[in-house]
C-alpha positions in Angstrom: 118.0 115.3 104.4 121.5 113.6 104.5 120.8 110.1 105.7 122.4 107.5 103.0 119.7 105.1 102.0 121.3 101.5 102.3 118.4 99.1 100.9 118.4 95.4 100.4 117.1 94.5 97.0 114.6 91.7 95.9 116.4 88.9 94.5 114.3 89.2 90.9 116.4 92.6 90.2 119.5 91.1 90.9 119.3 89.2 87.2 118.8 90.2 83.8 116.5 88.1 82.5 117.0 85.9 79.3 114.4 88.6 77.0 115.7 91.9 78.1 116.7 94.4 75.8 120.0 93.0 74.1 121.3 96.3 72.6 120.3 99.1 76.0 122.3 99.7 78.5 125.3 98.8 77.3 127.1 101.4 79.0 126.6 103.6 82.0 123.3 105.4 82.3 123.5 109.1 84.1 120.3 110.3 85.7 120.3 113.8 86.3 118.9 115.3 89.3 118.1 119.1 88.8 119.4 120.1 92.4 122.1 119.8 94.9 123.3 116.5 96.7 121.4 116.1 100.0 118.1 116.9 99.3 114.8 115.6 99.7 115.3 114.1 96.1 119.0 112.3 96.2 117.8 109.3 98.7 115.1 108.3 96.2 116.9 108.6 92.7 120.0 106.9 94.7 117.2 104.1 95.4 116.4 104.0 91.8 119.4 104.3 90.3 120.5 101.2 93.1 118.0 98.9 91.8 118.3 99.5 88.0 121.8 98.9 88.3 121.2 95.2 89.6 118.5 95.3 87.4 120.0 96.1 84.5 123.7 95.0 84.9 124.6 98.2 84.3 125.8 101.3 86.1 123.4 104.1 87.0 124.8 107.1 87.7 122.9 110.2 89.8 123.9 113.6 88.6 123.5 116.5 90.3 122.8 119.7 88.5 122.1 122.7 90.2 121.2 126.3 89.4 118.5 128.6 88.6 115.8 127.2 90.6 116.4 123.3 88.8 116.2 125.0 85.5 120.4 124.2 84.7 119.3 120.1 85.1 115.8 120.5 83.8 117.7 122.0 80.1 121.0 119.6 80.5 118.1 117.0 80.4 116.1 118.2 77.7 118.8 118.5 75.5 120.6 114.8 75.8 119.9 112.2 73.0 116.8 110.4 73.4 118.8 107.1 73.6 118.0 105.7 77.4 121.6 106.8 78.6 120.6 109.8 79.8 117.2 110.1 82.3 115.8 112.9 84.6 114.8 112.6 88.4 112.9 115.8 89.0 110.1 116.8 91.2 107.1 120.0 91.5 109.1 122.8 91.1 111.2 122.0 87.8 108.4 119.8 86.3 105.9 122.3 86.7 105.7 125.3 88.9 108.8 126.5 86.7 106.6 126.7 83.6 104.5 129.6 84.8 107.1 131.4 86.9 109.5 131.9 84.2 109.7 133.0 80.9 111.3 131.7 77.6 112.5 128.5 79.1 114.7 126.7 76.8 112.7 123.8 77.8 109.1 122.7 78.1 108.4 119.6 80.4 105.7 117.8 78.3 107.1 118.8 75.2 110.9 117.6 75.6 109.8 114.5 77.9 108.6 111.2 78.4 107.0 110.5 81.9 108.6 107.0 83.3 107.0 106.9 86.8 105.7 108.7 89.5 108.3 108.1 92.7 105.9 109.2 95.4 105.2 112.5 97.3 105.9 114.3 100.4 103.5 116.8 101.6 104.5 120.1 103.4 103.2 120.7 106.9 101.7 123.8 108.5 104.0 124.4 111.6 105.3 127.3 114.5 107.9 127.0 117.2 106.9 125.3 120.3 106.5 128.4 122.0 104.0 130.2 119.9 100.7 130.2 121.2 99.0 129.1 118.4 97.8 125.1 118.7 95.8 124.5 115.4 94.9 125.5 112.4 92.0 127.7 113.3 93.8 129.3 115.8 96.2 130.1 113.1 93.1 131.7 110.7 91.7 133.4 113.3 95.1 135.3 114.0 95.5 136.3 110.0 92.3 137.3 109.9 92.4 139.8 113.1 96.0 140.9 112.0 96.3 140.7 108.3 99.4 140.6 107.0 101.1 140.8 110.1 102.0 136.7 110.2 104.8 135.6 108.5 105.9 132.6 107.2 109.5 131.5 105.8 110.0 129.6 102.9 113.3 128.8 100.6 112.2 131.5 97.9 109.2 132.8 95.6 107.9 129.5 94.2 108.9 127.2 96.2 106.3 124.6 97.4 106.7 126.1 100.9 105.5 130.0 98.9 103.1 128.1 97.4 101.6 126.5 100.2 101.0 129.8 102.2 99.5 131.2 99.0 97.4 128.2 98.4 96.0 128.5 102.2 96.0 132.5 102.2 93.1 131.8 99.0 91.3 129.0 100.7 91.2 130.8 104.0 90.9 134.0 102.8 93.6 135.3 105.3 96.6 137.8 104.3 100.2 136.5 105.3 103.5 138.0 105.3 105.7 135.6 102.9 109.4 135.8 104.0 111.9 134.3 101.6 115.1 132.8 103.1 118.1 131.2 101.2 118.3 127.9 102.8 115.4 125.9 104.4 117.9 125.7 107.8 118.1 129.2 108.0 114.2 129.5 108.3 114.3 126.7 110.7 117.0 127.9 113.3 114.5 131.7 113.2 111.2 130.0 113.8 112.8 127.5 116.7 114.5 130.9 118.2 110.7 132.3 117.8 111.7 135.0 115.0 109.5 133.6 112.7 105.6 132.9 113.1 105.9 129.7 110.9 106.7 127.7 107.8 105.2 125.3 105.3 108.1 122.5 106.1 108.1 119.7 104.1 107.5 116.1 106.2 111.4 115.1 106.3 112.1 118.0 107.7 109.2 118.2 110.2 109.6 114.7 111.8 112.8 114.8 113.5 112.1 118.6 114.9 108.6 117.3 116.0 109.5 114.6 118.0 112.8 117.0 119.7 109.8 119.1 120.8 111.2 122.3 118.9 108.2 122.6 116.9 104.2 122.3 116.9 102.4 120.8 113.9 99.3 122.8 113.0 98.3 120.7 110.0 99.6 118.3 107.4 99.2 119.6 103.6 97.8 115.8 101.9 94.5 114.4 101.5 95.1 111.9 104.2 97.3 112.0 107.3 101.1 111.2 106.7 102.5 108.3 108.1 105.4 109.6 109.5 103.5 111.8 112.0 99.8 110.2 111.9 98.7 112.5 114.9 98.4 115.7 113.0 95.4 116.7 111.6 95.3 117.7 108.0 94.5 121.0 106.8 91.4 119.2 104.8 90.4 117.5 108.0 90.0 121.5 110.0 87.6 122.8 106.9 90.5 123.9 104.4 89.4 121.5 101.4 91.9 121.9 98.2 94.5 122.8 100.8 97.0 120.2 99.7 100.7 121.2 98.9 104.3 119.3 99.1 106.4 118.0 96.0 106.2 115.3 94.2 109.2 113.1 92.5 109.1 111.6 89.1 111.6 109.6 86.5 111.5 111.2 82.9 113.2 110.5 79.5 114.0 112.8 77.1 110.9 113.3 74.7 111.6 110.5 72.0 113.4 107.6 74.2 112.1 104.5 72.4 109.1 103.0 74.2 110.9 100.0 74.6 113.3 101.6 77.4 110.6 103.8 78.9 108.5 100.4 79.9 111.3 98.2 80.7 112.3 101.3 83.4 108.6 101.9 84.4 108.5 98.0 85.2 111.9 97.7 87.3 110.8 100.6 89.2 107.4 99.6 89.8 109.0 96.1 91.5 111.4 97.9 93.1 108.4 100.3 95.1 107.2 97.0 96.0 110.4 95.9 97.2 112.0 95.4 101.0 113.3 98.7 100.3 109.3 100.4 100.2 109.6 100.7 104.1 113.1 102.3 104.3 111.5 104.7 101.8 108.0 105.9 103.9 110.3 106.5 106.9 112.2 109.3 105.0 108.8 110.5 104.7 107.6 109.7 101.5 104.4 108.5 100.6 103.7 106.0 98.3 100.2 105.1 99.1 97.1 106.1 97.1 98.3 106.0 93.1 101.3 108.3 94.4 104.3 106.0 93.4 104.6 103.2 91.0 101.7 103.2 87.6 102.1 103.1 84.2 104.0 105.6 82.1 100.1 107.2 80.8 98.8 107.5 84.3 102.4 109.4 85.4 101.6 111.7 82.2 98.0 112.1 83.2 99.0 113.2 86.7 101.9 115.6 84.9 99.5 117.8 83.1 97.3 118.0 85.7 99.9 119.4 88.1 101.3 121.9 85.6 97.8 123.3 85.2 97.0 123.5 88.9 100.4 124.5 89.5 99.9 127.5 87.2 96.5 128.5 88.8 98.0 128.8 92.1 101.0 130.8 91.0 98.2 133.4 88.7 96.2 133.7 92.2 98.3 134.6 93.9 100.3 136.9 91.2 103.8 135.4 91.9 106.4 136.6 89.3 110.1 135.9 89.4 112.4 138.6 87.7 
């Protein structure tokens, strides 16, 4: 997703008010993103790191630090000074799939973090090329079922939210897939519009503009609601698959020991900046933001943390994943 994001800001961030912390930020603040530039993930910490900066008076800076599946950024992060200048803008896979894929991390997420606030969400979405014959989710079951093993799906590599959404159905439906990494999420893409590939868990920015072009079907969305972005496709919860809900998630973090002070005068900015003119321009990327899934307190964005980590670890012992 390259689009810039170019948001107007609510006049209340563009002044520091008269109480604000008086000894943080007095330089620039880097926020590391554990991933390359042009992701799903760089228009919202661009967004954030925008309105902190009129917020603050200060520069913040996104960072992008790739490698090893997020784990580079994820340990760059962990080990900065807990001292507000340095924050984290991570999502599912780093925060918590990670954890149970690999071993002896030099980092653990709850343990070298402080949750700031949840960003929002974008689920994945159950979809084929527009010539496959297969028009909705059952139609998709019932063709596992009589063939197992024999439908693939592409994702961008073992754990990825796209692997983990074919697992995640595969256990609910009880259906056997054929999971095909690929290196890049357009290289899946161009195979399953060409019709080499049965289908893929794409995540909702991605879907969108294919979907309206008419290059691919939607069989389901992966969220407990419908998305906004493309309200006219069912969700897999909707066709008889409860639990099936899979995407990634976005969340601001602070290295485990950042006074408290700094961790609620960021969870407040961002919270007025979700509520912003800027909310909009956000939900048309296809991020949602509805339903607890941006904005809250720094407890409630822990709360939802562990939870994730746990059920990201069940799915990944189900379905015996293991990464080298």
């Amino acid at each position: 997703m390259k689009r810039r994001l170019l948001l107007a800001l609510p006049a209340s961030l563009v002044a520091m008010p008269a109480n604000a912390q008086e000894d943080w930020p007095q330089r620039p603040v880097r926020i590391i993103v554990p991933a390359a530039g042009g992701g799903s993930s760089d228009p919202i910490a661009r967004f954030l790191a925008q309105a902190y900066t009129a917020r603050f008076g200060q520069s913040f800076l996104v960072e992008n630090r790739p490698g090893a599946a997020g784990n580079v950024g994820m340990t760059a992060a962990a080990r900065a000074a807990p001292d507000g200048y340095t924050l984290l803008f991570a999502f599912a896979g780093p925060l918590a799939t990670n954890l149970a894929l690999y071993r002896d991390l030099p980092f653990h997420t709850q343990r070298n973090f402080e949750a700031v606030v949840r960003m929002g969400s974008v689920p994945n979405a159950l979809v084929v090329g527009q010539g496959s014959p297969l028009r909705n989710m059952d139609d998709f079951v019932a063709r596992a079922r009589a063939q197992p093993g024999a439908l693939a799906y592409g994702s961008t590599g073992s754990g990825s939210s796209m692997h983990l959404a074919g697992a995640l159905l595969s256990a609910a439906a009880g259906i056997e897939l054929n999971h095909v990494p690929y290196t890049s999420p357009a290289a899946a893409t161009t195979d399953l519009i060409a019709g080499r590939l049965d289908s893929m868990f794409l995540g909702a920015p991605g879907t969108v503009p294919l979907l309206r072009g008419g290059q691919i079907r939607a069989l389901a969305v992966l969220s407990e609601t419908r998305a906004r972005v493309m309200p006219e496709v069912p969700t897999a919860v909707e066709q008889g698959l409860p639990g099936v809900v899979m995407g990634t998630w976005f969340m601001l973090l602070a290295p485990k020991g950042t006074p408290p002070r700094i961790v609620e005068a960021l969870n407040a900015a961002a919270n007025e900046a979700l509520n912003g003119p800027g909310r909009e321009s956000m939900t048309q990327l296809g991020l949602q933001l509805e339903d607890g899934a941006a904005g809250g307190s720094p407890a409630a964005a822990e709360r939802f943390l562990e939870a994730e980590i746990g059920r990201h670890a069940e799915i990944v012992r189900r379905a015996n994943i293991r990464i080298e």
